[in-house]
Residue, then its C-alpha position, 0 to 999 in steps of 0.5 A: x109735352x111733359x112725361x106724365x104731366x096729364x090726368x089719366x094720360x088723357x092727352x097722350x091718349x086723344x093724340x094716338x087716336x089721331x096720329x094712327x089714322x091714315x086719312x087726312x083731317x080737317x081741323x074741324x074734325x080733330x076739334x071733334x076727336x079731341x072734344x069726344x075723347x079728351x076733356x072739355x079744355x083739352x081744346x085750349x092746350x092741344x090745337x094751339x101746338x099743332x096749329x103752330x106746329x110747335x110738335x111737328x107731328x102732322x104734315x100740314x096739305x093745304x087745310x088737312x093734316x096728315x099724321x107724319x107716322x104710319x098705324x103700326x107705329x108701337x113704343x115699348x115702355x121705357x124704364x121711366x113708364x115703368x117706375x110709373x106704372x110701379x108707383x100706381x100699385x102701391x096706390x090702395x085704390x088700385x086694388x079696387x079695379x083690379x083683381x088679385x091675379x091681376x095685381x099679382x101678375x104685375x107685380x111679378x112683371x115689375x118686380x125689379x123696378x123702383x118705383x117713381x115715387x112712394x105713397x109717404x112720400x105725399x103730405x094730403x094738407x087739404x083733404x079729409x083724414x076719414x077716407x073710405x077703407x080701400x084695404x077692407x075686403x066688403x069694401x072691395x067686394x061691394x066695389x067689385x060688384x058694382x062695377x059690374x053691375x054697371x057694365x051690364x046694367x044690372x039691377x041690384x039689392x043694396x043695403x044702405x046706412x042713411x047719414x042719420x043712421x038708418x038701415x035703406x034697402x032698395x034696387x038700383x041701377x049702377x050708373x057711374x062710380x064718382x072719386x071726390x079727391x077732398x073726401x077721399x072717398x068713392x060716390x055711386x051714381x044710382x037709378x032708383x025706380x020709384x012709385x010711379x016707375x019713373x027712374x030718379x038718380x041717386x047718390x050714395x056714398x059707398x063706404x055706407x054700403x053694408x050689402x049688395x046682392x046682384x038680381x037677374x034683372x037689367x034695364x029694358x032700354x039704356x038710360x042716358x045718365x049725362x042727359x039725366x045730370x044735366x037736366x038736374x042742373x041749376x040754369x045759370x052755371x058758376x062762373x070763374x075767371x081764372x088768371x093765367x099765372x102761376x099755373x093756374x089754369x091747370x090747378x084748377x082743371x085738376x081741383x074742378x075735373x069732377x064737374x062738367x065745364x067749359x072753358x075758354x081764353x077771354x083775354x091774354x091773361x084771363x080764362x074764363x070757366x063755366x061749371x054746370x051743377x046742381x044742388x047735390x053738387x053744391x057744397x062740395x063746389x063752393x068748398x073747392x072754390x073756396x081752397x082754390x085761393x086767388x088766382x080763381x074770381x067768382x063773377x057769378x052766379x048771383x045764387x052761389x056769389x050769395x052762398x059764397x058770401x055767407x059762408x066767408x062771413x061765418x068763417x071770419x066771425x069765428x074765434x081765432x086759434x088761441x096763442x100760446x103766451x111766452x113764458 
């Protein structure tokens, strides 16, 4: 497995949770571990090593697999972890989910290490140049505050700039903070009670957030927010075949990580992906579909392969970049 090579070290995460428990597993139960705690494709790299034995880390009884380590089992972070873990602060974002003793508390700790990389080291050729203000201090306490308005589930005052440019106030509910790597930008997924006390989900951007006042109101009962989603989405999800070259599978895991997918090998060169969304969800899908390039196949559905073909028949009519003459 390559150091550092998944998103959020998901992998690594998933794989612990399973090593530390001292009961053999069946593999239908590591099938169930890995689907609650990994990714909806985590199934597609993680069984096929450990089937194969190719990792070597279970002892293999008959159907169960025991973990070949005991639960104390415990790594110091090695210098490479560290340069990791160095690199991450001088994100700007990272500052938005930490406060300042705590960032300044490992900066203290790691102040002698170099990091793994540097943030100008990194060309962004596909992303919007307007991101949020992630150094801006209302940013950052709107942000905060939100967070832990979610936690709690707490209703809260928040004064918001319409893209047309109106003032809206209203209460919501908090429910996830979403990143669009394309926009850089943060998103709230937010419970609006309306007229009739039912409770819609919203969607606002949070760099549109002038104010946020937290109130001592929370939500009688949970609210299922992945049920309220889904019950959104179109009935027919996209499907994307993708070839199995160049790395493709990962690059698109990684373009598509914002969306609920699953994924499955078709054939030996082919998987085929589907992606559950709704109208909310759209554009920002097809433009992702679009820069993915031609390792990704669009077989359906007919309302997006519509949409799809418009939306490339409009950009070939436009008129193309004016050349410079030679003298």
């Amino acid at each position: 497995m390559e150091l550092f090579s998944e998103i959020y070290s998901c992998y690594y995460r998933v794989l612990r949770h399973l090593l530390c428990s001292q009961n053999a597993l069946s593999m239908q139960e590591i099938h169930s571990r890995i689907c609650k705690e990994g990714f909806g494709e985590s199934l597609l790299s993680i069984i096929p090593k450990l089937e194969s034995g190719a990792w070597n880390l279970f002892e293999k009884k008959g159907d169960l697999y025991l973990s070949r380590i005991s639960p104390d089992f415990a790594v110091p972070l090695s210098s490479l972890e560290k340069s990791y873990l160095k690199a991450l602060l001088s994100d700007p974002r990272i500052g938005l989910f930490l406060g300042k003793e705590q960032l300044t508390a490992l900066e203290h700790m790691l102040a002698m290490v170099p990091p793994l990389w540097k943030q100008e080291q990194f060309y962004y050729y596909d992303r919007f140049t307007n991101g949020d203000p992630y150094h801006d201090e209302n940013y950052r306490k709107n942000f905060r505050l939100l967070l832990e308005a979610q936690k709690k589930q707490q209703f809260v005052n928040i004064d918001y700039t319409s893209p047309k440019g109106r003032r809206v106030h209203h209460h919501y509910v908090p429910a996830r903070l979403e990143y669009s790597v394309k926009n850089d930008k943060f998103r709230l997924l937010a419970f609006r009670q309306t007229g009739n006390r039912n409770m819609e989900l919203q969607i606002l951007n949070i760099d549109r957030i002038t104010d946020i006042t937290l109130t001592e109101k929370t939500l009688a009962a949970p609210m299922d927010l992945n049920a309220v989603i889904q019950q959104s989405y179109y009935k027919e999800p996209l499907t994307l075949h993708i070839a199995n070259r160049r790395n493709a599978l990962e690059r698109a895991m990684l373009h598509f990580a914002n969306f609920e997918k699953n994924t499955a090998r078709i054939d030996e060169n082919t998987y085929e992906c589907l992606i559950y969304y709704n109208q909310s969800m759209e554009t920002e899908l097809l433009i992702e579909v679009m820069s993915f390039g031609p390792m990704v196949k669009v077989v359906g559905n007919e309302k997006f392969l519509r949409t799809l073909k418009e939306r490339l028949n409009m950009q070939s009519q436009l008129p193309s970049p004016a050349r410079a003459l030679p003298e």
